[in-house]
N, C-alpha and C positions, 0 to 999 in steps of 0.2 A: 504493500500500500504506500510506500515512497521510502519509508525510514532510511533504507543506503543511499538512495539521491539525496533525501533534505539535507544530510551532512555535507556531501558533496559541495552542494548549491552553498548553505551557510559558508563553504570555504573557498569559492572564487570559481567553483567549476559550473560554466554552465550547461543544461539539461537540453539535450536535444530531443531526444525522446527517450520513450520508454514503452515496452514490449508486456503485457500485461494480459492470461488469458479470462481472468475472473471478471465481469461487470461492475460487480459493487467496488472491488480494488481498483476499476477503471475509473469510476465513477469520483471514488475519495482521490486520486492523483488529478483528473482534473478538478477538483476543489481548491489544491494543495501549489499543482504545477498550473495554469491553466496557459500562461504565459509562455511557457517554458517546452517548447517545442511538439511535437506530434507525438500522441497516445494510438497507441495500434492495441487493438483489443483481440489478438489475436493468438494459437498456437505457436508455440517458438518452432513448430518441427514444422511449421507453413511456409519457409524461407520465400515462397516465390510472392508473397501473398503483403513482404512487407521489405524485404532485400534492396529490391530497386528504388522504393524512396528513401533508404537511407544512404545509398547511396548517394543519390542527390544532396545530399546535407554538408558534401564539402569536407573537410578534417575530422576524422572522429579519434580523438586523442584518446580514449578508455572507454571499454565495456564493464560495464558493473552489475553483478546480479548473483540469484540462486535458483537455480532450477529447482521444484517441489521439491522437498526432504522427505516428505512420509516414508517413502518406499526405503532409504536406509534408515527410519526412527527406529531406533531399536524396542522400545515401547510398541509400536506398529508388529515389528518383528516376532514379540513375543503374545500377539492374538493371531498372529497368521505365521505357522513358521514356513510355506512356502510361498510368502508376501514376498520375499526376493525375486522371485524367480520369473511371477507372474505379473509383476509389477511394470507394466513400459516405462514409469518415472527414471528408472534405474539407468537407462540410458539419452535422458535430456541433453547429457554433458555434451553427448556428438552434436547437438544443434547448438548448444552455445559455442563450442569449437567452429561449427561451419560461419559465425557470422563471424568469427576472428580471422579466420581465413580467406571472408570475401570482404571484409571492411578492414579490415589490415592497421588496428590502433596501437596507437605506442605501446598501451599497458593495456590488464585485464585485472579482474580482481573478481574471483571466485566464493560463496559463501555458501557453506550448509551443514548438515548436524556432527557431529562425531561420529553419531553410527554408519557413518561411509566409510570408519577405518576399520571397519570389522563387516563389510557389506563384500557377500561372496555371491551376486545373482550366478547362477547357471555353471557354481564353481569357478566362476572366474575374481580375479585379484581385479577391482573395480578400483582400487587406489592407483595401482600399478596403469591398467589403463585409462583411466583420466591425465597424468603423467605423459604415459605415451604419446596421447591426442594432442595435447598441450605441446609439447615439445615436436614433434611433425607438426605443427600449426607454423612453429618457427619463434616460439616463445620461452626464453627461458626460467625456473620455477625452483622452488625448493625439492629436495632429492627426496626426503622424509614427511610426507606429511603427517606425522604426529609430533613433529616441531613445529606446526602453524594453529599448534589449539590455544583459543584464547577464552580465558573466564575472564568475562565481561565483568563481574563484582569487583576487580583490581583496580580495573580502570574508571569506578565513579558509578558504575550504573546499579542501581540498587538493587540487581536481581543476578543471582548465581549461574548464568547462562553461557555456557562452553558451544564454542562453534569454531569449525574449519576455518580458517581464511587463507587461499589460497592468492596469490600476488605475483605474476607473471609478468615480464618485458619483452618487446620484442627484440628482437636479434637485427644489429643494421650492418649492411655486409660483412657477414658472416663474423662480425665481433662478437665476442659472449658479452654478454651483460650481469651474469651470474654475482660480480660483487655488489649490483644496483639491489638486488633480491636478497642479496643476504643484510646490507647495509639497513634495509626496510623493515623487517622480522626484529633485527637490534634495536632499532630508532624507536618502534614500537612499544618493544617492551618498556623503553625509559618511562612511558607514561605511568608505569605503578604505582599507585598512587599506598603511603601508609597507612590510612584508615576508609577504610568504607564506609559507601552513601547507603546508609537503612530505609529500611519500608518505612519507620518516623518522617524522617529526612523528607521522602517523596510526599507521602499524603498526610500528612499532621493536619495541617491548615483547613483540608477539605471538611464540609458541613458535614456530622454524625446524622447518618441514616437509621429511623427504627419503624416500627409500627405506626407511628402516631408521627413520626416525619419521614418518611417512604421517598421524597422528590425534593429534590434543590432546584437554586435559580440554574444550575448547571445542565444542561439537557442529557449531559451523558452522565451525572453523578445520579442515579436512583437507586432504589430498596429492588435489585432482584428477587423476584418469584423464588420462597424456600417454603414447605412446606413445614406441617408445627412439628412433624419430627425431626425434621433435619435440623430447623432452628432451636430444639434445646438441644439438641449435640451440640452443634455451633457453640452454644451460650457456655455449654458443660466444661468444652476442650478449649475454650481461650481463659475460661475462669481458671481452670487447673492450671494453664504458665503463669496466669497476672497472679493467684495465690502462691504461686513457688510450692505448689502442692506435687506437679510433675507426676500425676497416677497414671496417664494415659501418653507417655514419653518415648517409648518402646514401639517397637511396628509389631511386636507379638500382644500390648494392649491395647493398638488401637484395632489389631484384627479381631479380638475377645470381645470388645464393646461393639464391634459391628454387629459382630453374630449376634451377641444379645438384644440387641437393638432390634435388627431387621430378619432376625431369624437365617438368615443368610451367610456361608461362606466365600471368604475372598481371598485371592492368591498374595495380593498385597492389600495394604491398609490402606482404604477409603481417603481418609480425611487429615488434613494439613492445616495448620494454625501458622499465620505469619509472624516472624517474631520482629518485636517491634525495635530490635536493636541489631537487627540484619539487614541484611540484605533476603528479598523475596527467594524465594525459589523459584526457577525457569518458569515461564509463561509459555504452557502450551497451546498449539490450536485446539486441542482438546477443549480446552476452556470454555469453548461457545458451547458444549452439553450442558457441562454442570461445571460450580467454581469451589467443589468438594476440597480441595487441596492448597483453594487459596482463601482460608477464612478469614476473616479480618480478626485482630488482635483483638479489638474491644468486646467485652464480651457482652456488654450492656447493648451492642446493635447484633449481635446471633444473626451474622450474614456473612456471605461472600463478598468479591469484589467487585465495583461498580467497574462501567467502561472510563470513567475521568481515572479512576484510581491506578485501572491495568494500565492505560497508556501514561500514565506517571513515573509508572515502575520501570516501563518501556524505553520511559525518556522522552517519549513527544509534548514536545512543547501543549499547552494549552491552547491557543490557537489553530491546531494542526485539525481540520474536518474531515468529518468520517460519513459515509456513506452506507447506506443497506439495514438491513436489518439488524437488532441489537445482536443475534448469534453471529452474521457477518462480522459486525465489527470486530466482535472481540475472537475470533476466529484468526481474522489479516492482522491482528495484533501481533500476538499468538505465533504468527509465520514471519511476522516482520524482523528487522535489523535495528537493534537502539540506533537513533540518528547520533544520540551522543559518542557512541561508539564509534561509530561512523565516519563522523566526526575528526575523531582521532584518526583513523587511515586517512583520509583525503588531507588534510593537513602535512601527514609525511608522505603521503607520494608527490605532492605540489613541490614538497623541499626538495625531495630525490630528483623531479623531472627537472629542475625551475634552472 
């Protein structure tokens, strides 16, 4: 829904387009870009369908983006374990490679989950050949992708979210560039920041939602739909941290309280309480079912997370407009890139290229 361009944009790069197959993600980009060059609503694997006007467009100094991740979620993985295999997502990468190939930018810059370094579609090494593509494209890349994983919590953003970043150069007669890529990865890291931004940090300020105040002047802060059982769990598991009681701390307690609760067994523990002197835990698209895992601390609002609160945690600005329905939004959330994050890459590739 933009979060790796708005950083980009905030740091001097301007948006020529963007390639986007979802409506309501087309929908919230033009909100966001509208200014900012041509939105193609289409397949990335339709090259003919959008190739030729980007063409048109003159220089395109960097490709930025992430093909769908579900297909390597390993979360995904472990409801379907022949989800690899039957997955077409698994191989998007060859259509991001073809537009590098026929748009020919100085850099690329790659994004998506961790579980691509343990993703074996059809027995094949999917790291290895990403790698491969990348470099037949005429790009050169780091050797190890498990030296590109970054938790996002280091760098300011108040949610525990590990992701690939993958940062490619191109090759100009036949010089390597290979110090340009490594020099990036270094630069990077300096940003480690010594203390972390917390879920306080993010939404303190925002209006407490209950029964009896359900909606703010904010259109995206409201009282999601919990039913009265889910809300006294809710009430039960953030009173147990704020008392420093800690009864239900354990994933074998909070599996015990589920059964009790719902009569039901589960492979992992339901239900996650934010602590309010951390940083969140990852923000998945998941999230658009149910916000089971991301309960608010307070236990006097016995709720989940509003969409103002997730896109806080996210990092998007307040101003940043969203589109579709409230499970869209917080779905493209969910899949999105912290801008602030973001951020921080486009700032050291501008030094590295400038």
């Amino acid at each position: 829904c933009g979060g790796l361009s708005l950083g980009f944009k905030e740091n001097g790069f301007k948006v020529l387009a963007h390639l986007e197959i979802d409506k309501s993600c087309c929908a919230t980009l033009r909100n966001n870009f509208n200014k900012d060059g041509k939105i193609f609503n289409e397949d990335i694997k339709n090259t003919k369908n959008y190739i030729t006007d980007l063409k048109k467009m003159g220089k395109i100094h960097g490709i930025i983006g992430g093909p769908p991740c579900q297909a390597y979620s390993i979360a995904g993985r472990n409801k379907d374990e022949n989800m690899m295999d039957h997955d077409p997502r698994n191989f998007l990468f060859e259509s991001f490679v073809e537009n590098l190939e026929q748009l020919k930018p100085s850099f690329f810059l790659f994004e998506n989950v961790t579980g691509m370094l343990s993703a074996r579609p059809f027995g094949l090494d999917i790291c290895e050949k990403i790698r491969s593509a990348f470099l037949s494209a005429g790009y050169e890349m780091p050797d190890n992708f498990k030296d590109c994983v970054f938790d996002m919590s280091k760098y300011g953003i108040p949610q525990k979210r590990s992701r690939v970043i993958l940062f490619g150069i191109r090759r100009s007669n036949s010089k390597s560039k290979k110090n340009l890529v490594e020099a990036f990865y270094k630069n990077v890291r300096r940003n480690v920041l010594k203390k972390s931004t917390t879920v306080y940090d993010a939404i303190h300020d925002l209006p407490k939602l209950t029964d009896k105040n359900p909606v703010s002047e904010d259109s995206e802060h409201f009282l999601r739909y919990r039913n009265d059982r889910d809300r006294g769990i809710f009430e039960l598991l953030a009173k147990d941290i704020q008392d420093g009681t800690e009864k239900y701390k354990t994933t074998d307690s909070l599996k015990k309280l589920y059964h009790k609760l719902t009569g039901n067994e589960s492979a992992v523990h339901k239900y996650h309480v934010l602590r309010e002197d951390e940083p969140s835990n990852t923000i998945p698209a998941h999230i658009y079912k149910d916000g089971l895992r991301h309960i608010h601390p307070d236990p006097k609002q016995a709720r989940t997370l509003s969409i103002r609160e997730v896109m806080r945690i996210m990092t998007f600005p307040d101003s940043f407009v969203l589109s579709g329905s409230n499970g869209d939004k917080y779905k493209m959330l969910g899949n999105a890139v912290p801008p602030k994050f973001s951020s921080i890459l486009a700032i050291e590739i501008k030094k590295l290229l400038s």
